[in-house]
ROPAKE-178439 format. One record per residue: residue number from 1; residue in one letter; x, y negated, z negated of N, C-alpha, C, O in turn. Coordinates in steps of 0.02 Angstrom, whole numbers, plus 32768, in hexadecimal, padded with zeros to 4 digits. Last residue first. Layout:
<atom resi="NUM" resn="A" n_xx="X" n_yy="Y" n_zz="Z" ca_xx="X" ca_yy="Y" ca_zz="Z" c_xx="X" c_yy="Y" c_zz="Z" o_xx="X" o_yy="Y" o_zz="Z"/>
...
//
This chain:
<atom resi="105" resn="X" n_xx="9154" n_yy="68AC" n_zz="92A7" ca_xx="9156" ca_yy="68B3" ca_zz="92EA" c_xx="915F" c_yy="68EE" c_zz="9303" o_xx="9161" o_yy="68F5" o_zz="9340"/>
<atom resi="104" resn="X" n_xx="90FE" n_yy="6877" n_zz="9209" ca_xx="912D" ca_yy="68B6" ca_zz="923E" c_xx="9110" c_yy="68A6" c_zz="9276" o_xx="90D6" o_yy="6897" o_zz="9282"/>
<atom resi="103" resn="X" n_xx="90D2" n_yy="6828" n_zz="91B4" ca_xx="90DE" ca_yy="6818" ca_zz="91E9" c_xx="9102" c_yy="6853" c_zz="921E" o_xx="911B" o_yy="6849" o_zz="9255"/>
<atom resi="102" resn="X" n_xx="906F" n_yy="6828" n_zz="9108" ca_xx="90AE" ca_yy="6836" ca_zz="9132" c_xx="9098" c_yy="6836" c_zz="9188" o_xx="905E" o_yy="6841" o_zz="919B"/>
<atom resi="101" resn="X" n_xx="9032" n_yy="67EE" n_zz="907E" ca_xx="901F" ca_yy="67DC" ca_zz="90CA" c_xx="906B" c_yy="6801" c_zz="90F5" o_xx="909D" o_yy="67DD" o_zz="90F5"/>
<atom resi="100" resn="X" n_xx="9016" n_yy="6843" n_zz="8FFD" ca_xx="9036" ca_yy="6812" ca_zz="901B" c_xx="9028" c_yy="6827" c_zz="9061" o_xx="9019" o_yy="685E" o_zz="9077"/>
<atom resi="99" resn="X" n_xx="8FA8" n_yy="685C" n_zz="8F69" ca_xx="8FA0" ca_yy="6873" ca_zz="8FB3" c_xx="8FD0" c_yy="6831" c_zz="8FC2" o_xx="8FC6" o_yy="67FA" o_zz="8FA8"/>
<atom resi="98" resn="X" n_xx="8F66" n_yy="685E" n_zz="8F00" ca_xx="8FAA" ca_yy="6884" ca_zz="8F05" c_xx="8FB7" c_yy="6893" c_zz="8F54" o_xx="8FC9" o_yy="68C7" o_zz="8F71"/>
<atom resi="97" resn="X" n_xx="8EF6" n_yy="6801" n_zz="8EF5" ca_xx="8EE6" ca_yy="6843" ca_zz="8F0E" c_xx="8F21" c_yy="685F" c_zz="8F1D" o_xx="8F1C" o_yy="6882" o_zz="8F4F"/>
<atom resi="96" resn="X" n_xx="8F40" n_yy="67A7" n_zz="8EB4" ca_xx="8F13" ca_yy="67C8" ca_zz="8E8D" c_xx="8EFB" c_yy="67FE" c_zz="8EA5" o_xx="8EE9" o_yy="682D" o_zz="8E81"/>
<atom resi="95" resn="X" n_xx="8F97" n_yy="6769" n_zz="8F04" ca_xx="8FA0" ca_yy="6784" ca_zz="8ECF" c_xx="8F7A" c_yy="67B4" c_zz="8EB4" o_xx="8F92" o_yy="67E8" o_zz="8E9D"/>
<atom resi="94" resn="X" n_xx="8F31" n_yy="6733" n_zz="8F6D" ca_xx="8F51" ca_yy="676C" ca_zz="8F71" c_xx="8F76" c_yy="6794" c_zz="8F30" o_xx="8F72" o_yy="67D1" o_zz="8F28"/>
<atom resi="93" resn="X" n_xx="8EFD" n_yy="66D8" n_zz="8EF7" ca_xx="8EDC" ca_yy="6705" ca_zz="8F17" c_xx="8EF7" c_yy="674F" c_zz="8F44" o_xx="8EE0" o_yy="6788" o_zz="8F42"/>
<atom resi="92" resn="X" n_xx="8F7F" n_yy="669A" n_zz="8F0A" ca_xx="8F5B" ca_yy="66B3" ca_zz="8ED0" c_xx="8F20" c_yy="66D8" c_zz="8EE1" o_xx="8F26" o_yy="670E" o_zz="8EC3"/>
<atom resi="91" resn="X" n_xx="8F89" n_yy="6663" n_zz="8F89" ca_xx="8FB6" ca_yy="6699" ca_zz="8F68" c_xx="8FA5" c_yy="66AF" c_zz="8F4A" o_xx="8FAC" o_yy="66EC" o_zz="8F52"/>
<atom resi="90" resn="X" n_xx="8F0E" n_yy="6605" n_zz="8FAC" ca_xx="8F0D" ca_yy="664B" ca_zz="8FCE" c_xx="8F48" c_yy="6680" c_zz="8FB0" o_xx="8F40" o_yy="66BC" o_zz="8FB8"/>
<atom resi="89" resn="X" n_xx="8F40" n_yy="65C5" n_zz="8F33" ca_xx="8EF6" ca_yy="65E6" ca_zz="8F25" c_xx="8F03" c_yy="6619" c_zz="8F61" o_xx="8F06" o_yy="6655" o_zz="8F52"/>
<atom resi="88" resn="X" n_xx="8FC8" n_yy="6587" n_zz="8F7C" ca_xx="8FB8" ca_yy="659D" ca_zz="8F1E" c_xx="8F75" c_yy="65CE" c_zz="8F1E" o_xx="8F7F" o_yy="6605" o_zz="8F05"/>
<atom resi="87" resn="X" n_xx="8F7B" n_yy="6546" n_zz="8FD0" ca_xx="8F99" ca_yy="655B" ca_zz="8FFB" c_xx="8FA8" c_yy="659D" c_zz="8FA5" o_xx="8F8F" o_yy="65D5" o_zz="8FA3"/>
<atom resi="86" resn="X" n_xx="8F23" n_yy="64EC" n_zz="8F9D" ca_xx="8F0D" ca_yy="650D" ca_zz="8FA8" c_xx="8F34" c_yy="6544" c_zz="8FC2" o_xx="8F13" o_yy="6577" o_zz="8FCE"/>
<atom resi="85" resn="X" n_xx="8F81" n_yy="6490" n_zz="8F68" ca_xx="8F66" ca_yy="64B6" ca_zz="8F3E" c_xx="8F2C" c_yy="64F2" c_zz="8F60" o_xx="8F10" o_yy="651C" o_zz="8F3D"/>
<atom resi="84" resn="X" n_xx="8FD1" n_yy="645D" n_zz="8FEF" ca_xx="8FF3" ca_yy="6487" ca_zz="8FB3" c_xx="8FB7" c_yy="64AC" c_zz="8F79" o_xx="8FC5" o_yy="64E3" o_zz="8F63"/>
<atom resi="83" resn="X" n_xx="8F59" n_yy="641B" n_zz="9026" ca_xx="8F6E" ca_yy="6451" ca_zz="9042" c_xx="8FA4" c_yy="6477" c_zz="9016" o_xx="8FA1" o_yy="64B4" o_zz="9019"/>
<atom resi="82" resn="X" n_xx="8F57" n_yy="63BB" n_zz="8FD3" ca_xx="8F2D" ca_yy="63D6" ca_zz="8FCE" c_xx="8F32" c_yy="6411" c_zz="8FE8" o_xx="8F15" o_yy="6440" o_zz="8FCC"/>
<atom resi="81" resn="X" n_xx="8FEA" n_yy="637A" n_zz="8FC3" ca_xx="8FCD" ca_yy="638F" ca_zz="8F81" c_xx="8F82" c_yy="63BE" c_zz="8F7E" o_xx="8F6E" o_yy="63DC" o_zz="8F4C"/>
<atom resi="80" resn="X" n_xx="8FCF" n_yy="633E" n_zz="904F" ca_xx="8FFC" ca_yy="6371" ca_zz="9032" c_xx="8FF0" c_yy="6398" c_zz="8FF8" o_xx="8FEB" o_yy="63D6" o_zz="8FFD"/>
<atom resi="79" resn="X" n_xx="8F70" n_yy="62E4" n_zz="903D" ca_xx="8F6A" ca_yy="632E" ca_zz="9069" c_xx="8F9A" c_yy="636A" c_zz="9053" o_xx="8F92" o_yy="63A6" o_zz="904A"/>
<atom resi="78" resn="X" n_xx="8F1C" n_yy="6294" n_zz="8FE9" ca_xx="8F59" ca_yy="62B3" ca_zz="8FD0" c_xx="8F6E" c_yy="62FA" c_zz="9003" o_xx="8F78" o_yy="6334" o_zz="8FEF"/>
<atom resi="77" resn="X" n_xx="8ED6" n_yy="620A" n_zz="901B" ca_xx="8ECF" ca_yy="624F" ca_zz="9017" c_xx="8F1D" c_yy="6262" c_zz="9018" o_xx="8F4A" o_yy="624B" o_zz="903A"/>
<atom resi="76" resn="X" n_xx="8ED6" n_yy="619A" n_zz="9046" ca_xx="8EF0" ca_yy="619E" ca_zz="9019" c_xx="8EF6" c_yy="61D7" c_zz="8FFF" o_xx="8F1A" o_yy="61DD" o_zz="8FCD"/>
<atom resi="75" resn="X" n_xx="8F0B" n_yy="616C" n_zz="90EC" ca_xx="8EE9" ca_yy="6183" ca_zz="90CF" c_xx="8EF6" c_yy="6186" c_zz="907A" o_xx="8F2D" o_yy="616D" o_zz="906D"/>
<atom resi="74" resn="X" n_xx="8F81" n_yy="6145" n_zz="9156" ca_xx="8F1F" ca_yy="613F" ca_zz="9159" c_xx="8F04" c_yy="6158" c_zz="912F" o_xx="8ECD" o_yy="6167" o_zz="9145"/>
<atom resi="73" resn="X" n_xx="8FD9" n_yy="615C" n_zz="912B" ca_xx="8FDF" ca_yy="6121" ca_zz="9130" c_xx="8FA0" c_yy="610A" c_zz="913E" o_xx="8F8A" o_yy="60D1" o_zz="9137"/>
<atom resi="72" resn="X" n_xx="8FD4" n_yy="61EA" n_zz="90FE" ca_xx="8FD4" ca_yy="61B6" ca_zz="90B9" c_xx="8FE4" c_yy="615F" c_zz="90DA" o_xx="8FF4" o_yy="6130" o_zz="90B6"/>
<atom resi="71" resn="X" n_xx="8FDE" n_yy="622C" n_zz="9170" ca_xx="8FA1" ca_yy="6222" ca_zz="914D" c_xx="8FB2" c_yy="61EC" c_zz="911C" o_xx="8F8C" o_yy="61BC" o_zz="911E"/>
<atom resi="70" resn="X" n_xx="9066" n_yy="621B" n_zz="9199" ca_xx="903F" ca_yy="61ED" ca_zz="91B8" c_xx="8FF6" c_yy="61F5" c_zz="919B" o_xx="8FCF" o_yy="61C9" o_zz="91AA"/>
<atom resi="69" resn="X" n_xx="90A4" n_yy="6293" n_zz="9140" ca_xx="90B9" ca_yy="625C" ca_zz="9144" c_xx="9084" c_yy="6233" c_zz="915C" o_xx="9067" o_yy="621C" o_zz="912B"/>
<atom resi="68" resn="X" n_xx="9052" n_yy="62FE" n_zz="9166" ca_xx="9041" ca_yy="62DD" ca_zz="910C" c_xx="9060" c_yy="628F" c_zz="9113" o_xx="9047" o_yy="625D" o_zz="90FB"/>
<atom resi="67" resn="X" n_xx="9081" n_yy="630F" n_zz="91E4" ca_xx="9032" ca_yy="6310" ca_zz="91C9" c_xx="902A" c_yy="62E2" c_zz="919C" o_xx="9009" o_yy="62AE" o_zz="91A0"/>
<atom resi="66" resn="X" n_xx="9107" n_yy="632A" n_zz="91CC" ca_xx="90ED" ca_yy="62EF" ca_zz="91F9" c_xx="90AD" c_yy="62CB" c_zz="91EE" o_xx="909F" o_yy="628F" o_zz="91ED"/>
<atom resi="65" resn="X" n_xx="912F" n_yy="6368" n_zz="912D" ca_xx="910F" ca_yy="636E" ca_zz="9157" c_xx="9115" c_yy="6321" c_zz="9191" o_xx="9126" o_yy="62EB" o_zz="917B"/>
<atom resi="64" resn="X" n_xx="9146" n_yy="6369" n_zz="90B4" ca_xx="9178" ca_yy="6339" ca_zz="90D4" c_xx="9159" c_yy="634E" c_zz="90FD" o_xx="9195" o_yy="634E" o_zz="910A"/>
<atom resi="63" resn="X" n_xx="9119" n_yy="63B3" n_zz="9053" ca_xx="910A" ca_yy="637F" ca_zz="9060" c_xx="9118" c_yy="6361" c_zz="9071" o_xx="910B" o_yy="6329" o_zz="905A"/>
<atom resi="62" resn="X" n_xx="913B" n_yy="6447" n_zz="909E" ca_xx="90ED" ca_yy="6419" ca_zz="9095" c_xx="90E4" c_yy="63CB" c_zz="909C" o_xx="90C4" o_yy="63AA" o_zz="90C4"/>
<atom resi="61" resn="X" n_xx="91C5" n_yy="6431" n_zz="9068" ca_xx="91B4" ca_yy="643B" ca_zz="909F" c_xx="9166" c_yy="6423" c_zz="90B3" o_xx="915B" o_yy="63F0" o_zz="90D5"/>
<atom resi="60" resn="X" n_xx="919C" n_yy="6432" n_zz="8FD1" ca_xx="91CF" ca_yy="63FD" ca_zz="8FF4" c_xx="91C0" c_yy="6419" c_zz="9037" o_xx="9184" o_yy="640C" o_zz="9034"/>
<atom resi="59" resn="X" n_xx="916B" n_yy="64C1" n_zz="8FD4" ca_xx="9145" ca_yy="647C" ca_zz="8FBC" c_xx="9168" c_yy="6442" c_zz="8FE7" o_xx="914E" o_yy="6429" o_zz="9019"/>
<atom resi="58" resn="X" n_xx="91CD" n_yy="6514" n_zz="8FF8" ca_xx="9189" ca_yy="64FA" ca_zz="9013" c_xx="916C" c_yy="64CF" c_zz="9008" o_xx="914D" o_yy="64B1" o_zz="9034"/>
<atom resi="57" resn="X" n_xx="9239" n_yy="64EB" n_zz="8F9D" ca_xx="9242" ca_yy="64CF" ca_zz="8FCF" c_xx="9212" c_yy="64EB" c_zz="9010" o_xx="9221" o_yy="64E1" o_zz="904A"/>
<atom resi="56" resn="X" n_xx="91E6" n_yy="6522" n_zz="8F28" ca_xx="91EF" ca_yy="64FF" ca_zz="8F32" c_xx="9207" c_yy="64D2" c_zz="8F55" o_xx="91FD" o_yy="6496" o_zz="8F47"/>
<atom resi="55" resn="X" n_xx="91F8" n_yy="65AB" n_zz="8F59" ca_xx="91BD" ca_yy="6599" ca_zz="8F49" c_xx="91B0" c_yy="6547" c_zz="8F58" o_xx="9187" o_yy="652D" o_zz="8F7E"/>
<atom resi="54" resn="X" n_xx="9290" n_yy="65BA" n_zz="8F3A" ca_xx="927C" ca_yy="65B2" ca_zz="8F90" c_xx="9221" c_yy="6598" c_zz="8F85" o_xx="920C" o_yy="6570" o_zz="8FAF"/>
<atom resi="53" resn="X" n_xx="92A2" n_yy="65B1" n_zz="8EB8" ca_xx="92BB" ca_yy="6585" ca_zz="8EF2" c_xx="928F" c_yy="6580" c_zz="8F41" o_xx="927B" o_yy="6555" o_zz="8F68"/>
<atom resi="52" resn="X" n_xx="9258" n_yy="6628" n_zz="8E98" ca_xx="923F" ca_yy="65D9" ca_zz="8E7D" c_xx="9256" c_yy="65B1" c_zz="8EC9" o_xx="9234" o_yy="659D" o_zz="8EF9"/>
<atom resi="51" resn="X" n_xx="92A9" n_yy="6689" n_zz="8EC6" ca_xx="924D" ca_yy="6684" ca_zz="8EE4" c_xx="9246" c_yy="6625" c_zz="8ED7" o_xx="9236" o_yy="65F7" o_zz="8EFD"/>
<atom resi="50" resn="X" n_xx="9327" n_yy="665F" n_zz="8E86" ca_xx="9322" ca_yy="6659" ca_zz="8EC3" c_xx="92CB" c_yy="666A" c_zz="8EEA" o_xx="92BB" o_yy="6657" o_zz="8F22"/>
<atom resi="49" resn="X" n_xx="92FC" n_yy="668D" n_zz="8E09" ca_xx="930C" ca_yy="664D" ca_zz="8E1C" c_xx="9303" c_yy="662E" c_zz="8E5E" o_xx="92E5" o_yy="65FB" o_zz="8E6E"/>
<atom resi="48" resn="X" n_xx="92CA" n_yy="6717" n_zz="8E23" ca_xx="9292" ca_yy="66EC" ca_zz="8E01" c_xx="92B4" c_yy="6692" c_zz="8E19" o_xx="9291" o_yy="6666" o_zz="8E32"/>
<atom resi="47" resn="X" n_xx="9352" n_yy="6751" n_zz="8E5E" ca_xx="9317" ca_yy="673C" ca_zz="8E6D" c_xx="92E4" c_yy="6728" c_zz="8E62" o_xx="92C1" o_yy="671F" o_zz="8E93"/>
<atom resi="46" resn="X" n_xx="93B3" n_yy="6726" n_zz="8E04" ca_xx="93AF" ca_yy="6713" ca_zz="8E25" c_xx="937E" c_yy="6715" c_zz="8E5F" o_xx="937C" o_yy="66E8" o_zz="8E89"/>
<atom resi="45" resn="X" n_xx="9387" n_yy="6774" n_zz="8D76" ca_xx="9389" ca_yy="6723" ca_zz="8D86" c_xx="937F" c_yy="6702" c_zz="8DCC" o_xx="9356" o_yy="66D6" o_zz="8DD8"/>
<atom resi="44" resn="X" n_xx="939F" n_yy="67F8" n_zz="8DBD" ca_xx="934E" ca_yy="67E2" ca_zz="8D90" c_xx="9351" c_yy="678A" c_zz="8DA3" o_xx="932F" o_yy="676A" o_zz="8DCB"/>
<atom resi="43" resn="X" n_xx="93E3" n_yy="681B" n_zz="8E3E" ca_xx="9400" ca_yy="67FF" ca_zz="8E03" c_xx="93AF" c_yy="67DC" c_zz="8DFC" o_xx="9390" o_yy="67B7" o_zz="8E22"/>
<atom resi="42" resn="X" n_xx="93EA" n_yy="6851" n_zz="8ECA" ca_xx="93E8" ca_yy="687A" ca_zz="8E7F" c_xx="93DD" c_yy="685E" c_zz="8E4C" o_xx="93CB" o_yy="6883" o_zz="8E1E"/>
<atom resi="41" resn="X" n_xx="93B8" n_yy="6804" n_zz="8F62" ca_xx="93E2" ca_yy="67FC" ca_zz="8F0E" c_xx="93C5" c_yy="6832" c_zz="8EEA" o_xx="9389" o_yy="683E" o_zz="8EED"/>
<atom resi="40" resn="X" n_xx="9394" n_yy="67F2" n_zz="8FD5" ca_xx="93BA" ca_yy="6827" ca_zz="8FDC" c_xx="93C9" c_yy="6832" c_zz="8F8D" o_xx="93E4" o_yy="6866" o_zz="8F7B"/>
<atom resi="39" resn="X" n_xx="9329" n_yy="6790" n_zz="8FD1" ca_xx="9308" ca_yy="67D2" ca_zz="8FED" c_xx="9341" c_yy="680E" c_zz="8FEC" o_xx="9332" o_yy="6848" o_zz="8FFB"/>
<atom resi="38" resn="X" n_xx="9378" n_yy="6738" n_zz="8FAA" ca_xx="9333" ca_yy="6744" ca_zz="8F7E" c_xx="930F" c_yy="677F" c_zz="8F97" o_xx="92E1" o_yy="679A" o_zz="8F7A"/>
<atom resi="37" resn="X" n_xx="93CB" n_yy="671C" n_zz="902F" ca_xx="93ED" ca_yy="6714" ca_zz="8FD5" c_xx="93AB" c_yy="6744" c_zz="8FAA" o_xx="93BE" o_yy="6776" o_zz="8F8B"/>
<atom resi="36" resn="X" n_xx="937D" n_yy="66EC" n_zz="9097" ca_xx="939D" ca_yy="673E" ca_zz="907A" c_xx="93BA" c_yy="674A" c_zz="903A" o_xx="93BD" o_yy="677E" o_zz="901A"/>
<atom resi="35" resn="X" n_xx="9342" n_yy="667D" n_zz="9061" ca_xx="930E" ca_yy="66C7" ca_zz="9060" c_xx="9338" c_yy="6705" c_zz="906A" o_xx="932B" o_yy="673D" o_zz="9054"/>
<atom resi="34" resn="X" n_xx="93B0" n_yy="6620" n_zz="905B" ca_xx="938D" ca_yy="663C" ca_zz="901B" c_xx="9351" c_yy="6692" c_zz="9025" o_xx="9343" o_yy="66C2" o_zz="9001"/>
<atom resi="33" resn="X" n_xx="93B4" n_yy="65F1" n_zz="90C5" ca_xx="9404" ca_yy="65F7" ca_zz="90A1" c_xx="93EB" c_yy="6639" c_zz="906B" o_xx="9408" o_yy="666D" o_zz="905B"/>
<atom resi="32" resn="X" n_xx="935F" n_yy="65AB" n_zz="9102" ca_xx="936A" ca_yy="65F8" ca_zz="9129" c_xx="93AD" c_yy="6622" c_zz="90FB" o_xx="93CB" o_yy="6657" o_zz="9106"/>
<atom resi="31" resn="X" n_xx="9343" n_yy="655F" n_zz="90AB" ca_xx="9314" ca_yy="65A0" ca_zz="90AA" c_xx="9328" c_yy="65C7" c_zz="90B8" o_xx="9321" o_yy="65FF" o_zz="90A0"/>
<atom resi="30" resn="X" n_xx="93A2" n_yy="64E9" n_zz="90BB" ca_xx="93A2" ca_yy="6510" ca_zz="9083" c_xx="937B" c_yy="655D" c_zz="9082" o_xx="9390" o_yy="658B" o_zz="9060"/>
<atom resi="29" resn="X" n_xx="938A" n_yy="64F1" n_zz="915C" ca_xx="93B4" ca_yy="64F4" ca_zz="912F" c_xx="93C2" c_yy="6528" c_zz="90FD" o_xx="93D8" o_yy="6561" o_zz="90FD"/>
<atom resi="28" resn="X" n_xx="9309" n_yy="6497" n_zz="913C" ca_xx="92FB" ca_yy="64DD" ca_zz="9157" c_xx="9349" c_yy="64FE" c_zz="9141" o_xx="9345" o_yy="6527" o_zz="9113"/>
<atom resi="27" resn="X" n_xx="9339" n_yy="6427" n_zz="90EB" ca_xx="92F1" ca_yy="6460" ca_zz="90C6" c_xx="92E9" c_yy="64A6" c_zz="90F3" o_xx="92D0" o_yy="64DB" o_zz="90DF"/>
<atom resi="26" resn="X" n_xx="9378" n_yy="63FD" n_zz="9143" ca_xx="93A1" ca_yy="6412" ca_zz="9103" c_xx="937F" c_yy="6458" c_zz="90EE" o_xx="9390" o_yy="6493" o_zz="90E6"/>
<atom resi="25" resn="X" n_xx="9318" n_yy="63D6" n_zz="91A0" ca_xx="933B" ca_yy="63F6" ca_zz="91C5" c_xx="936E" c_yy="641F" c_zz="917D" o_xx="9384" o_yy="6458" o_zz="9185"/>
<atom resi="24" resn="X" n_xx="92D6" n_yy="636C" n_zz="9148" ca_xx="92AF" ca_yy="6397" ca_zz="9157" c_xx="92D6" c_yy="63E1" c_zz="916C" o_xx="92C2" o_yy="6418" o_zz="9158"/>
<atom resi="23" resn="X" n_xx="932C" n_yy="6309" n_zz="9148" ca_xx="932F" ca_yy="632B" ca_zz="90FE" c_xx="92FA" c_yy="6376" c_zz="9112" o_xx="92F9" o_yy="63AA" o_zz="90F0"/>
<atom resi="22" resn="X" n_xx="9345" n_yy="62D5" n_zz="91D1" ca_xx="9377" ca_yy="62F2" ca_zz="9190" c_xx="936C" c_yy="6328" c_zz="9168" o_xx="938B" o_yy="635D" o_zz="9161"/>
<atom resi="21" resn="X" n_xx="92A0" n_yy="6311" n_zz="9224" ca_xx="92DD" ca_yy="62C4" ca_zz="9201" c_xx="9316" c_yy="630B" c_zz="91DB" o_xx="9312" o_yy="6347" o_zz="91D0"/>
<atom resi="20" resn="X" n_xx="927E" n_yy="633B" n_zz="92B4" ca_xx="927F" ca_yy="6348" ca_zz="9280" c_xx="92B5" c_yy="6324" c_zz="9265" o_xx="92EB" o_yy="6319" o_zz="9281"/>
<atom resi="19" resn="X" n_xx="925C" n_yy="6354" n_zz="9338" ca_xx="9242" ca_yy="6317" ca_zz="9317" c_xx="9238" c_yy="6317" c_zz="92D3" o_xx="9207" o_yy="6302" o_zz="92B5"/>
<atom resi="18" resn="X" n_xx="92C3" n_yy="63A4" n_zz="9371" ca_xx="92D7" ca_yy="6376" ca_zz="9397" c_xx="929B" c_yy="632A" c_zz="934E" o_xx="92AB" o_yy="62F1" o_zz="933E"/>
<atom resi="17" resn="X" n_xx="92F9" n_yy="6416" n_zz="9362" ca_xx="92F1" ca_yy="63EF" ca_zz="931F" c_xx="92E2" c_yy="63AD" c_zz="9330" o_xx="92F0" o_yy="637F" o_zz="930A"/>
<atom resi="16" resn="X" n_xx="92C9" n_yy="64B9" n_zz="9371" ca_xx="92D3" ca_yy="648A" ca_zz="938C" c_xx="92CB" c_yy="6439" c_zz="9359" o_xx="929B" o_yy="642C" o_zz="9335"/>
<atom resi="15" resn="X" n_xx="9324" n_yy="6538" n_zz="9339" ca_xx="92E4" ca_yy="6515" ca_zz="9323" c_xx="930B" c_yy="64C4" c_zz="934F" o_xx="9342" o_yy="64A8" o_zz="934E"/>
<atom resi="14" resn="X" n_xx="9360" n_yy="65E5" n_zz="9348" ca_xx="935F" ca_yy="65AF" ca_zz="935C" c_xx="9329" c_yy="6579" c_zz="9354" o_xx="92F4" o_yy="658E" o_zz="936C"/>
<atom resi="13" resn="X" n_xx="9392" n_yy="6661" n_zz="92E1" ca_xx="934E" ca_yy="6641" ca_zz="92F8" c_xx="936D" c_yy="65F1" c_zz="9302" o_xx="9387" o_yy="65CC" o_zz="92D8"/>
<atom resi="12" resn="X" n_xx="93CA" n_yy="670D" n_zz="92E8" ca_xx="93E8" ca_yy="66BF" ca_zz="92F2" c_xx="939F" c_yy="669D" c_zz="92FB" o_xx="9374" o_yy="66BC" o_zz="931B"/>
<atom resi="11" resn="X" n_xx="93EF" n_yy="678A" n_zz="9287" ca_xx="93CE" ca_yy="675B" ca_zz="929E" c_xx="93D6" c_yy="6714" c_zz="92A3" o_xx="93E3" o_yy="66EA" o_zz="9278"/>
<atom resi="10" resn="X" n_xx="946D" n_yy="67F7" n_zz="9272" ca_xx="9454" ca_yy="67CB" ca_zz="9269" c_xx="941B" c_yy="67BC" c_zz="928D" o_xx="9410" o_yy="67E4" o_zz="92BA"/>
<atom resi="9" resn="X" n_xx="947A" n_yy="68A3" n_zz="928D" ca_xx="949D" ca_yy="687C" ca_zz="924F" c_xx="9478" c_yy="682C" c_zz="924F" o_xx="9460" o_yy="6825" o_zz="9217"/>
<atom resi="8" resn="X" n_xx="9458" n_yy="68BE" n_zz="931A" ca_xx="944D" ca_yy="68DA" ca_zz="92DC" c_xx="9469" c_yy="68BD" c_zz="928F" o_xx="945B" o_yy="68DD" o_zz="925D"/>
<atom resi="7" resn="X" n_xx="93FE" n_yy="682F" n_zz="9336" ca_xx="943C" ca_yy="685E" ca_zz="933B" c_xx="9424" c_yy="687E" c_zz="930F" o_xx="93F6" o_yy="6872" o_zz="92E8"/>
<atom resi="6" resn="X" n_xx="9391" n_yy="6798" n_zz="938A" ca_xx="93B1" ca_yy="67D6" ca_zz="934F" c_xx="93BD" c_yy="680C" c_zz="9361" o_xx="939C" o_yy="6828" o_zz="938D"/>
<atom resi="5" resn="X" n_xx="9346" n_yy="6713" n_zz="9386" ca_xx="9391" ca_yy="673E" ca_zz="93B3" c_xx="93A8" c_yy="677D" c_zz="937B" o_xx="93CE" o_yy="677C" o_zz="934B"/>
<atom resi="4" resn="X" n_xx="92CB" n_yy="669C" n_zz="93B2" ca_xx="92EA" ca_yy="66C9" ca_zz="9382" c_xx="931E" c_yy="6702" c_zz="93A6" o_xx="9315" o_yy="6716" o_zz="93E0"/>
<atom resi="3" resn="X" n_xx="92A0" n_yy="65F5" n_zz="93BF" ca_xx="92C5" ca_yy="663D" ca_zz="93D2" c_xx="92D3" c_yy="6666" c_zz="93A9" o_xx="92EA" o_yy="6652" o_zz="9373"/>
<atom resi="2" resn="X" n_xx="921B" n_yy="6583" n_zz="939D" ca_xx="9250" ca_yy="65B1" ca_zz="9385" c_xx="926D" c_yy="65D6" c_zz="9386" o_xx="926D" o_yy="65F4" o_zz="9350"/>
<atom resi="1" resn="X" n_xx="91E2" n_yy="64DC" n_zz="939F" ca_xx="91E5" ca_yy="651E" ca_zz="93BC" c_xx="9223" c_yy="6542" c_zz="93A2" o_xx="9257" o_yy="6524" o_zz="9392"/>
//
C-alpha cells in the first residue's frame, strides 16, 4: 500500500515495505531517484540514458516479482520473461498509435 503527501514543491510517497527484500526496496529507490531526473533534463544524453535506465529497472522490477519468484518453483514457465514481452507489445502498440496513457487527477 501507498500514501501519497504533496506540496507545492514535493511529493512524498510512503510504500509499505513490510514484504519486500533488499534489492527490491533499492529498485524502488533507484526509480523514485530517476523519474524526476528524466522528466526534468535538457540534456539529449541524458534523457535517452536515463529512459534506458529506468526501462530497465522495470524489467528488474518484473522480475523480482513475489509472483515470478514462487512460479519458477512450480513451474517452468518463464512468467517473468512472459509478462515482460508482452508488457514490450502493449508499448509498441502504443507506440504506434502515438498515443501515451496519462493519469490526471
Amino acid at each position: 500500500m501507498a500514501k501519497l503527501k504533496q506540496t507545492d514543491k514535493t511529493l512524498t510517497i510512503e510504500i509499505d515495505t513490510t514484504n519486500l527484500d533488499a534489492s527490491q526496496i533499492r529498485l524502488i529507490k533507484s526509480m523514485s531517484i530517476l523519474i524526476p531526473q528524466v522528466l526534468k533534463t535538457a540534456s539529449e544524453q541524458e534523457f535517452f540514458d536515463g529512459s534506458a535506465e529506468f526501462m530497465r529497472l522495470c524489467a528488474s522490477i518484473i522480475k523480482q516479482t513475489k509472483f515470478s519468484e514462487s512460479q519458477k518453483k512450480l513451474s517452468d514457465i518463464p512468467y517473468a520473461n512472459q509478462a515482460l514481452e508482452y508488457s514490450i507489445d502493449i508499448l509498441e502498440e502504443h507506440m504506434q498509435k502515438a498515443s501515451v496513457v496519462t493519469y490526471d487527477n
